[in-house]
C-alpha positions in Angstrom: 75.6 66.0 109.3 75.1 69.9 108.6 77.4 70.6 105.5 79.8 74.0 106.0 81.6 75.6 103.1 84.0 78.7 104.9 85.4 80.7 102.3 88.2 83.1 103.9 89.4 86.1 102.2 92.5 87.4 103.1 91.9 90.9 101.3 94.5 91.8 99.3 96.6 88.5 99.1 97.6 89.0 95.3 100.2 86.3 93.6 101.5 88.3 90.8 101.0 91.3 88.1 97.7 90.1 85.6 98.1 89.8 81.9 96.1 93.3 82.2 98.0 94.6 84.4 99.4 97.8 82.7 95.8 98.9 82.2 96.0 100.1 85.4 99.8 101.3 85.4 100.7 98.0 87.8 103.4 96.2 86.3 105.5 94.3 88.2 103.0 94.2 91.7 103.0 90.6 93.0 101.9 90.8 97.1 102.9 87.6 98.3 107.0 88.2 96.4 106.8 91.3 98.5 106.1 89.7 101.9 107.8 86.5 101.1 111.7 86.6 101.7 110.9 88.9 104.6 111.7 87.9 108.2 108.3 88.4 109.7 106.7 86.4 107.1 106.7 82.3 108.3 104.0 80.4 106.9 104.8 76.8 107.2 101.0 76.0 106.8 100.1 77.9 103.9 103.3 76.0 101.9 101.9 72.7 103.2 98.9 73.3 102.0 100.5 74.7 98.3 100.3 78.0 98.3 103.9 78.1 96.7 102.8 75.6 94.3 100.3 77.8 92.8 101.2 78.9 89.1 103.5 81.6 88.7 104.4 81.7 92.4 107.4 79.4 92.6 109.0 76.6 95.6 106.1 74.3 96.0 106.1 71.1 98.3 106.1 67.8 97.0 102.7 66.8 98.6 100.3 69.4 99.0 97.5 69.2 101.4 95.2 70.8 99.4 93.9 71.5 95.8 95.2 74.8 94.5 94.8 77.4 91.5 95.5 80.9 90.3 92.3 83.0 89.8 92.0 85.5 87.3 90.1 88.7 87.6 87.8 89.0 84.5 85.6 92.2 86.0 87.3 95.3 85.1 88.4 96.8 88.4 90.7 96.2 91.1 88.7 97.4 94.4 86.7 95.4 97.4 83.1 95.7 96.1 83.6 94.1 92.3 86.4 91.4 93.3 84.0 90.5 96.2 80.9 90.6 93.8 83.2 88.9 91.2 84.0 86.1 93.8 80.3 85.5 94.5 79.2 85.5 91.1 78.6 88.7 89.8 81.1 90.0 86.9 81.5 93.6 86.2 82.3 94.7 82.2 82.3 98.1 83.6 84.3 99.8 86.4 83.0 101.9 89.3 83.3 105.4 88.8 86.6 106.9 90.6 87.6 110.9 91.5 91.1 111.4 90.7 90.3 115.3 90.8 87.8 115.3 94.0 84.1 114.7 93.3 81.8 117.3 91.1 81.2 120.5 92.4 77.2 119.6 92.0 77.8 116.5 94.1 79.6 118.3 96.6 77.0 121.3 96.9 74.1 119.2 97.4 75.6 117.1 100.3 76.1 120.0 102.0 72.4 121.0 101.6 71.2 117.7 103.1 73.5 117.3 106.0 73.3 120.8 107.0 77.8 120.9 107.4 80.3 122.1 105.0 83.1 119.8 102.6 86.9 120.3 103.3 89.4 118.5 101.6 87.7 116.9 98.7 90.5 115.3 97.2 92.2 111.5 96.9 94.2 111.3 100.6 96.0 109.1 102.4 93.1 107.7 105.2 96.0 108.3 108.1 97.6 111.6 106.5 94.2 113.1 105.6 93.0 113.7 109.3 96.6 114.9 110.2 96.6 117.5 107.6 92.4 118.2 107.9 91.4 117.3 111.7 92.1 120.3 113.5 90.7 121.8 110.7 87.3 119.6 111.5 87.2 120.1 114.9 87.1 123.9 114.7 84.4 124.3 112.8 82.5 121.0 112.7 82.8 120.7 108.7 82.6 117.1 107.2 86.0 116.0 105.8 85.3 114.0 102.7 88.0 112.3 100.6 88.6 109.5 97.9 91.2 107.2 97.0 92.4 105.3 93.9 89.2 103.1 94.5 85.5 104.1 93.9 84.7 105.6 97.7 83.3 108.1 99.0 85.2 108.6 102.8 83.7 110.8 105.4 85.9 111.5 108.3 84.8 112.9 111.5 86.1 113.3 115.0 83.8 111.1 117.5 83.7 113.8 120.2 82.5 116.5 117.5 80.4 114.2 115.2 79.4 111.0 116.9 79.1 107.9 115.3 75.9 107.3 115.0 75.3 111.0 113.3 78.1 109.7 111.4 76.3 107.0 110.1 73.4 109.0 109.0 75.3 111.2 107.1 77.1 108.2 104.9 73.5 106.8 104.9 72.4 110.3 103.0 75.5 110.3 100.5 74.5 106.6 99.6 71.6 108.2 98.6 72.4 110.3 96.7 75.7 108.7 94.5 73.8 106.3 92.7 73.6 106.2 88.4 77.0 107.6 87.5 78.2 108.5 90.6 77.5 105.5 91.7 80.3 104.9 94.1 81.2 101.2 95.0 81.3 102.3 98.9 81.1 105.3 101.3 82.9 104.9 104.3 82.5 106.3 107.7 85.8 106.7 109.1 85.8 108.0 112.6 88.6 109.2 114.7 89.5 109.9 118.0 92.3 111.6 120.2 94.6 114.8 120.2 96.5 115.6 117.4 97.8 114.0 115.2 94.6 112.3 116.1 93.6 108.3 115.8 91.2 106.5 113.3 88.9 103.9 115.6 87.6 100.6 114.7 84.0 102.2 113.9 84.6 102.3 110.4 81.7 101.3 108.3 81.1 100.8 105.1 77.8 101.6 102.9 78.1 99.3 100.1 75.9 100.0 96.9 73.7 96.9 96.5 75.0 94.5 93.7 73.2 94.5 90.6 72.1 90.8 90.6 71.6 87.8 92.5 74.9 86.4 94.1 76.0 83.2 95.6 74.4 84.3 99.1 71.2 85.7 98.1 71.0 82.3 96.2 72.0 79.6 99.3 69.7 81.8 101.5 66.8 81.2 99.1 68.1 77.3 99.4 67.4 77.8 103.1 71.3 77.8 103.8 72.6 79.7 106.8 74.7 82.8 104.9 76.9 83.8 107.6 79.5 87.1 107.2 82.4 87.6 109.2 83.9 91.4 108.7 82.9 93.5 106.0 81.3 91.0 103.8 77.4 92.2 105.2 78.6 96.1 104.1 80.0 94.8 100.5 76.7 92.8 99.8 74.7 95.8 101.6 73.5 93.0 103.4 71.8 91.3 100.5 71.8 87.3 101.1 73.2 87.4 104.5 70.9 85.8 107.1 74.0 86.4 110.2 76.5 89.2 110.4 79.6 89.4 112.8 81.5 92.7 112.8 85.1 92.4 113.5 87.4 95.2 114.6 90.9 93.5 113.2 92.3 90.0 111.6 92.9 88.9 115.0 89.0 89.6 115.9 87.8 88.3 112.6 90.0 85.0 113.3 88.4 84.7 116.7 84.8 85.0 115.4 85.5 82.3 112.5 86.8 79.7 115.0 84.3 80.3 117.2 82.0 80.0 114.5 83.2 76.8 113.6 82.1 75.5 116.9 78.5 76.0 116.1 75.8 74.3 114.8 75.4 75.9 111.3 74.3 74.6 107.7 75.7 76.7 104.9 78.0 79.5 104.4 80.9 81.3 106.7 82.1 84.0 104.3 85.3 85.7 105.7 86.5 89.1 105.0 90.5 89.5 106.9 90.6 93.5 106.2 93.8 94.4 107.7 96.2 93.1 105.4 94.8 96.0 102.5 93.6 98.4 105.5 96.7 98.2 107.7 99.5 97.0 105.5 99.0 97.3 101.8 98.0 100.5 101.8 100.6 102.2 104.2 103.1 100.3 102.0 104.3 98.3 105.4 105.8 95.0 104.0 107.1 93.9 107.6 103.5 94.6 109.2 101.8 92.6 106.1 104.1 89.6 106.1 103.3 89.2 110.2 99.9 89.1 109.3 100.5 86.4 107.1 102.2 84.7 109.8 99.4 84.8 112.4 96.8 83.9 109.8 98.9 81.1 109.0 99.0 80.1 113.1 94.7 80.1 113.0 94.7 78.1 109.8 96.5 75.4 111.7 94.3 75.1 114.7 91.6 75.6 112.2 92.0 72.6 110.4 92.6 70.5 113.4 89.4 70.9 114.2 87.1 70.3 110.6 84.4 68.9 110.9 83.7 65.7 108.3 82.0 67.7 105.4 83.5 70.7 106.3 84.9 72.5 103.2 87.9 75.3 103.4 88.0 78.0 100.8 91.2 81.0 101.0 91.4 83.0 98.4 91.9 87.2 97.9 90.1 89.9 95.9 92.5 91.8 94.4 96.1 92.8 95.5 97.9 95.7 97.0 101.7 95.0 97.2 103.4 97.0 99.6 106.4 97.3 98.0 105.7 99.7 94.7 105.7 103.3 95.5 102.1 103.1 95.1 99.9 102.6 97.9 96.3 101.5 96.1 95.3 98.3 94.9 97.0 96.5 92.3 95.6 94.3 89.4 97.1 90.8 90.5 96.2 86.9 89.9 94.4 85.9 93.7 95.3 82.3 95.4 93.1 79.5 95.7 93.3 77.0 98.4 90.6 74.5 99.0 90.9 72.0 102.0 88.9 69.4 103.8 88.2 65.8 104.3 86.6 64.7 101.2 88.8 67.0 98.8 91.6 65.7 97.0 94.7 66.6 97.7 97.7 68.4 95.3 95.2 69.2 92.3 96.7 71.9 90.2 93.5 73.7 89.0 95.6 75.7 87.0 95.1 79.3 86.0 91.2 79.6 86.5 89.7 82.1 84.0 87.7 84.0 86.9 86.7 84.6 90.6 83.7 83.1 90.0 84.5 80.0 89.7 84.5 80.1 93.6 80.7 80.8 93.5 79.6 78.3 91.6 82.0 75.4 93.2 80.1 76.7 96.7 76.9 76.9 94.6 77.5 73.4 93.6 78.8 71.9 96.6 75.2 72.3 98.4 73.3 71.6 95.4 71.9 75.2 94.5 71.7 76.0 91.0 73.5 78.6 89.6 70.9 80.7 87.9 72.2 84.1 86.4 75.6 84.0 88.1 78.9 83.4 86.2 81.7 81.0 86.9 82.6 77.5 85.6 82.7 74.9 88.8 85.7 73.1 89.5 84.2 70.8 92.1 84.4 67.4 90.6 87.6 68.2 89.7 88.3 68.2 93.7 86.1 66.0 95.5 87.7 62.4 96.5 
């Protein structure tokens, strides 16, 4: 029978503030406190399964389903591209370079030059609030809108009926180019819109990831021949390094869809998961009521999901960093991520404790179909878990 390891992210799912935490002037975020006690938020799976029981989080069950810990981030960063890297094996002593003032005047210049259309804005911006304040801006006089965040990104907003997507897409393709060395931005996103004003981002967002420095947990199952297969934006975070199948989702809901149609197929290897909306949508736009019905519905697949597990199939949810939407800030936030891992022949109600980094995930997958680890990082706790 074809082993199957599917390791879900829900992005953003944080458990609570990291030792580190005031590094990065996040003290006090915890995700999951922020969404839990509201009325949107029922997850009845999730607490079977011990999500609750989790160190630090508080009103476990007595029995839990599955085996559970609380990772620790040991990268130094708090964005998509190092806790994903992070998670698959790669850890980061250094962070990705971020533009709290706008990007260099030198940087700005030459993209200009290459894609033949002038820079407004320039400046950290709220994805939604950026277009209203910049878009009609844009669509008099065709210039690029490029922004930044909290996070290392480079954003180019266009509107599709001036810039369509494609051209779009070339244009991120020329600034990944370029920001490489020590502007080496973890991603530059394309991040169309659509509509009158106040105008109306689409679901053609793409993301050019810079490719990760060394071999991960995917490039090294592919070179097993193991089936590597993204859901989401895992394919742009890896800059498609490792993945032999990719599946582009437009929401959770789509993403949830793909992965349980997914598991219907014949496949031997890896279903890696990215569920963007609860940063994209919720986290960010500081909507606890949006981000704890998210939780719900996720929590509505996972039980039809496991109904339907195959013998040696092996279930892996965990997050990448946080983003609670309860502080006054709307970025990421340096949390602890969950851990649950499910399935027939893993034990049940083992407390793996507080796990010393995310990559301990890649090398329990790693081990799990027999690959060796070779230069990635983590400590496997897979004998620890198997019956």
């Amino acid at each position: 029978m074809a082993k199957r390891f599917f390791l879900i992210v829900l992005d953003s799912f944080g458990v609570g503030e990291l030792p580190d935490a005031h590094k990065w002037h996040d003290e006090g975020s915890n995700t999951l406190g922020a969404i839990r006690n509201h009325s949107n938020f029922n997850c009845p799976e999730l607490e079977r399964m011990g999500l609750f029981n989790i160190d630090g989080v508080g009103g476990g069950v007595n029995a839990p389903k599955a085996s559970y810990a609380r990772m620790s981030e040991k990268s130094m960063g708090k964005d998509t591209t190092i806790g994903h890297w992070e998670i698959a094996g790669i850890i980061s002593p250094d962070p990705l370079p971020v533009y709290p003032d706008g990007f260099p005047k030198e940087v700005i210049k030459e993209f200009e030059e290459k894609t033949g259309r002038k820079v407004i804005c320039n400046k950290p911006y709220s994805g939604t609030e950026v277009i209203k304040d910049y878009g009609r801006e844009h669509m008099r006089t065709g210039a690029l809108i490029v922004y930044t965040s909290a996070d290392s990104v480079f954003q180019i907003a266009a509107h599709e009926d001036i810039i369509p997507v494609q051209e779009l897409y070339k244009y991120c393709e020329i600034a990944r180019e370029m920001l490489v060395g020590k502007h080496g931005v973890g991603r530059v996103i394309a991040r169309p819109f659509n509509g009158e004003y106040p105008f109306t981002r689409t679901a053609n967002r793409h993301d050019f990831s810079l490719l990760p420095p060394a071999d991960t947990m995917p490039n090294l199952l592919r070179r097993a021949g193991y089936d590597t297969v993204s859901v989401g934006k895992i394919f742009d975070i890896f800059a498609g390094s490792g993945i032999s199948e990719s599946h582009r989702t437009t929401s959770n809901t789509h993403g949830m869809q793909v992965t349980k149609e997914l598991q219907s197929k014949d496949f031997s290897g890896l279903c890696f998961v990215n569920l963007v909306d609860f940063d994209m949508k919720y986290g960010h736009r500081n909507d606890v009521a949006g981000y704890a019905a998210a939780a719900t519905e996720f929590d509505g697949f996972l039980s039809k999901f496991i109904e339907d597990m195959k013998e040696e199939d092996v279930l892996l949810i965990t997050a990448d960093h946080g983003c609670d939407p309860a502080t006054p800030s709307t970025d990421h936030s340096r949390e602890y991520t969950p851990m649950l891992i499910y399935g027939n022949g893993v034990k049940s109600g083992v407390n793996l404790g507080t796990r010393s980094s995310f990559a301990d995930i890649s090398a329990t997958v790693l081990e799990y179909f027999g690959v060796a680890q070779g230069g990635t990082k983590g400590e496997s706790f897979l004998k620890e878990v198997l019956k």
